[in-house]
C-alpha positions in Angstrom: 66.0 56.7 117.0 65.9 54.2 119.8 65.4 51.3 117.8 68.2 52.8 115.2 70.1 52.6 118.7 69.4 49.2 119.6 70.5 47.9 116.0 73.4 49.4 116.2 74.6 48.0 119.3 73.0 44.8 117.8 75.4 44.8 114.9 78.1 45.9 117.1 78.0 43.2 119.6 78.2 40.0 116.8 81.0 42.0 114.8 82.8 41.5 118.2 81.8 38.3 119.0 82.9 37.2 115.3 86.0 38.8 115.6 87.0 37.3 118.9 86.0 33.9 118.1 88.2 34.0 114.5 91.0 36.4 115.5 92.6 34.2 118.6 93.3 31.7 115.6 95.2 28.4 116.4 93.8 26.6 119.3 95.9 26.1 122.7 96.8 22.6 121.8 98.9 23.4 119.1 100.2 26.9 120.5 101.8 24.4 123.2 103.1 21.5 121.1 104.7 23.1 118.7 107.3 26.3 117.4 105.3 29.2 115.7 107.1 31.3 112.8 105.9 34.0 112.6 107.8 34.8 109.2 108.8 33.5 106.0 112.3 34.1 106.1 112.5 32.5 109.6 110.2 29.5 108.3 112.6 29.2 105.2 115.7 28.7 107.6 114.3 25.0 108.2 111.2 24.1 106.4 111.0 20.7 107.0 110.6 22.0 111.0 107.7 24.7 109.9 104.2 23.0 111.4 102.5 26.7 112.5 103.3 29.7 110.6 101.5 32.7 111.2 101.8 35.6 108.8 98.9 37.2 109.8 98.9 41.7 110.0 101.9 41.3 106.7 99.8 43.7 104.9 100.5 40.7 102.1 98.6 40.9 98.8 100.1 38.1 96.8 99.9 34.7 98.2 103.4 33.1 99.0 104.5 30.6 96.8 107.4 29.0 98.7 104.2 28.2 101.8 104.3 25.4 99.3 107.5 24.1 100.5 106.2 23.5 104.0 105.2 20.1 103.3 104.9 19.3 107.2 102.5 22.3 107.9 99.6 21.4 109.9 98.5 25.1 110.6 98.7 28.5 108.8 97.0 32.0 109.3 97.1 34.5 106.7 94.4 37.1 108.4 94.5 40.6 108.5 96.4 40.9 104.7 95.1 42.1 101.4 94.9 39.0 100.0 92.9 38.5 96.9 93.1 35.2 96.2 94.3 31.7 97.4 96.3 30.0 94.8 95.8 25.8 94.0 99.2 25.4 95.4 97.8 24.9 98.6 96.9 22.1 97.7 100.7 20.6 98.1 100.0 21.1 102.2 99.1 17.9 102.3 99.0 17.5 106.1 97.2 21.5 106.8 94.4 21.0 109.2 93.7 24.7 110.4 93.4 27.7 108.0 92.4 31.6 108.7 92.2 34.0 106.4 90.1 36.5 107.8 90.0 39.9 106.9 91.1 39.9 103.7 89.8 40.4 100.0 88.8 37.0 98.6 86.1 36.2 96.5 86.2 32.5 96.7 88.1 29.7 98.4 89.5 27.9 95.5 88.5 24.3 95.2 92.0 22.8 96.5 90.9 24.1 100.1 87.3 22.0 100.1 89.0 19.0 98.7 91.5 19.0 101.9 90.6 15.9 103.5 92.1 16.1 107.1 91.2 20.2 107.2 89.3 20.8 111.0 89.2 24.3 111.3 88.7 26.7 108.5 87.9 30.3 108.6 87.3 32.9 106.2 85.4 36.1 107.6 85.3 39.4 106.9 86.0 39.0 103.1 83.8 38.9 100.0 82.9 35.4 99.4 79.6 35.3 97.6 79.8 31.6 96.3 80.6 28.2 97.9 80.2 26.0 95.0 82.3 22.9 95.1 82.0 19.6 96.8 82.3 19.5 100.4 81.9 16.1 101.0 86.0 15.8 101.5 85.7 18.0 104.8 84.5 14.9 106.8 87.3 16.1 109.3 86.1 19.4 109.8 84.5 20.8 113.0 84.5 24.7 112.9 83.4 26.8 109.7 83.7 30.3 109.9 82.4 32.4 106.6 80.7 35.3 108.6 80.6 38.9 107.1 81.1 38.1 103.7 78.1 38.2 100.9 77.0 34.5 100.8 73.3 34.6 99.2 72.8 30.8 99.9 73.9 27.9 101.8 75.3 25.2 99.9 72.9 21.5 99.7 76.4 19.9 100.3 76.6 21.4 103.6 75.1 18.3 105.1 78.0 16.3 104.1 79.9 18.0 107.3 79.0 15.3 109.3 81.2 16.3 112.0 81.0 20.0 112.1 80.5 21.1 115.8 80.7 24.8 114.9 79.0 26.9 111.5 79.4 30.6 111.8 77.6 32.3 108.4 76.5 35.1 110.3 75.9 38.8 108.3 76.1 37.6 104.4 72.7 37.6 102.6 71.3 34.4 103.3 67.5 34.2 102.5 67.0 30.0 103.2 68.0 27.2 104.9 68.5 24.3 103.1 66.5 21.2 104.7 70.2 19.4 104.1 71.5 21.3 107.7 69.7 18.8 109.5 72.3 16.4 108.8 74.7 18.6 111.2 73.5 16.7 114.2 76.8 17.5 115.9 76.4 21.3 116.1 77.2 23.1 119.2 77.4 26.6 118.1 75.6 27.9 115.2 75.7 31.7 114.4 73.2 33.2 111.4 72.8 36.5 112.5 72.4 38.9 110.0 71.0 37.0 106.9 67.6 37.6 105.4 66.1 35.0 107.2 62.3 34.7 107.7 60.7 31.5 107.7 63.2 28.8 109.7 61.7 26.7 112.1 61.2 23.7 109.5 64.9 23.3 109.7 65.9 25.0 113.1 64.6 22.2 115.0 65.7 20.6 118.2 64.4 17.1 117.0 67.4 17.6 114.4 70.2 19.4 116.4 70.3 17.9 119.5 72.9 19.1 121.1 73.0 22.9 120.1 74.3 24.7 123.3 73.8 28.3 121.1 71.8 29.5 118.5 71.9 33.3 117.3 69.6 34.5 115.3 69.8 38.2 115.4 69.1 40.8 112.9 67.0 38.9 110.8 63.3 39.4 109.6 62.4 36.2 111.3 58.4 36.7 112.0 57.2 36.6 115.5 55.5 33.3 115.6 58.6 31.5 114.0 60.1 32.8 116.9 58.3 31.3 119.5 58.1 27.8 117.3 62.0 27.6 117.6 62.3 29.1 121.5 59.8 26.6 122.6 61.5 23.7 120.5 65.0 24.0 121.9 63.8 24.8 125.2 63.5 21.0 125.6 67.3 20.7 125.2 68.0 23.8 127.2 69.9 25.7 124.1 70.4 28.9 124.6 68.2 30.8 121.7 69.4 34.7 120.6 66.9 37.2 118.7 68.7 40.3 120.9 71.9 40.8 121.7 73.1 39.2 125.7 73.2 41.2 128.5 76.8 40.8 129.6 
């Protein structure tokens, strides 16, 4: 019962960590630079002047098409909807550097989305995305990917080409391996993959190859006891901040 306990509070804990981290959406800089809409009619009043539009909580379930006509877009959240799927017309917001689209239905990001070449910020949790398989080698811009809670059974090989990721969050999907390709993610700060299948790791989660990881969460996994210690005492050199259990607050 008490360990039944512990899990739960376990499982708890990251679902609010995830949710906090995702829900907050565009960052500061651009909440102070620019005009958010907050709708489409207002947005379609003067589209050329759209750069943040934020339809998140619309209870949406079909994409809008006229989004399209935002050609000076830079950021767009579409969380909290029913969306089931992302059309290729995104691909016309040529200058779109931040997407969210948490908390809705989709089964895939479609290829347009990994083929954006100035995209930074991209999250997609709490959906049903079981499959990233297209090139990611065009998201040379990117620094923060977010695909926790969705049903992920593997991590991409291309996921090294994100040379200047800072932050990977693939926490609770079904994850079994880590390919030996993550090393190449010598930038990361923050990387989340609680909740996976994990068990052997410490090949990979090595502070010889992420160097400047500032936290590492690892919780809920089957990760076996001497792993554990292999990675605690690695990236105890570099003072990173290792999680099997949940924080104390």
């Amino acid at each position: 019962m008490k360990m039944k306990y512990i899990l739960t509070l376990n499982l708890l804990w990251i679902s609010l960590l995830s949710y906090s981290q995702t829900e907050s959406a565009f960052p500061q800089e651009i909440i102070d630079k620019y005009i958010i809409f907050n709708s489409m009619e207002e947005a379609m009043l003067n589209p050329t002047q759209v750069r943040v539009l934020d339809l998140s909580n619309k209870k949406m379930d079909v994409f809008p098409e006229k989004i399209a006509t935002f050609k000076n877009l830079i950021a767009l959240n579409l969380s909290n909807n029913q969306l089931k799927i992302i059309p290729p017309s995104i691909s016309q917001l040529k200058k779109l550097q931040y997407l969210y689209a948490n908390h809705n239905q989709l089964t895939f990001l479609p290829r347009e989305v990994y083929s954006n070449t100035d995209l930074q910020e991209l999250t997609a949790s709490f959906n049903q995305i079981s499959d990233v398989h297209y090139d990611l080698s065009n998201l040379k811009k990117l620094s923060s990917l977010d695909l926790s809670n969705n049903q992920l059974e593997e991590i991409p090989t291309e996921i090294g080409a994100l040379i200047n990721l800072h932050k990977l969050n693939l926490s609770y999907n079904r994850i079994r391996l880590l390919p030996q390709e993550m090393t190449s993610l010598i930038h990361l700060e923050y990387l989340n993959l609680s909740g996976n299948q994990l068990t052997s790791v410490s090949e990979v989660l090595s502070s010889d190859f992420f160097r400047h990881l500032e936290e590492l969460y690892l919780l809920n996994n089957s990760i076996l006891s001497f792993e554990k210690q292999v990675i605690m005492d690695s990236f105890k050199k570099i003072n990173t901040k290792v999680y099997f259990i949940a924080p104390k607050k």
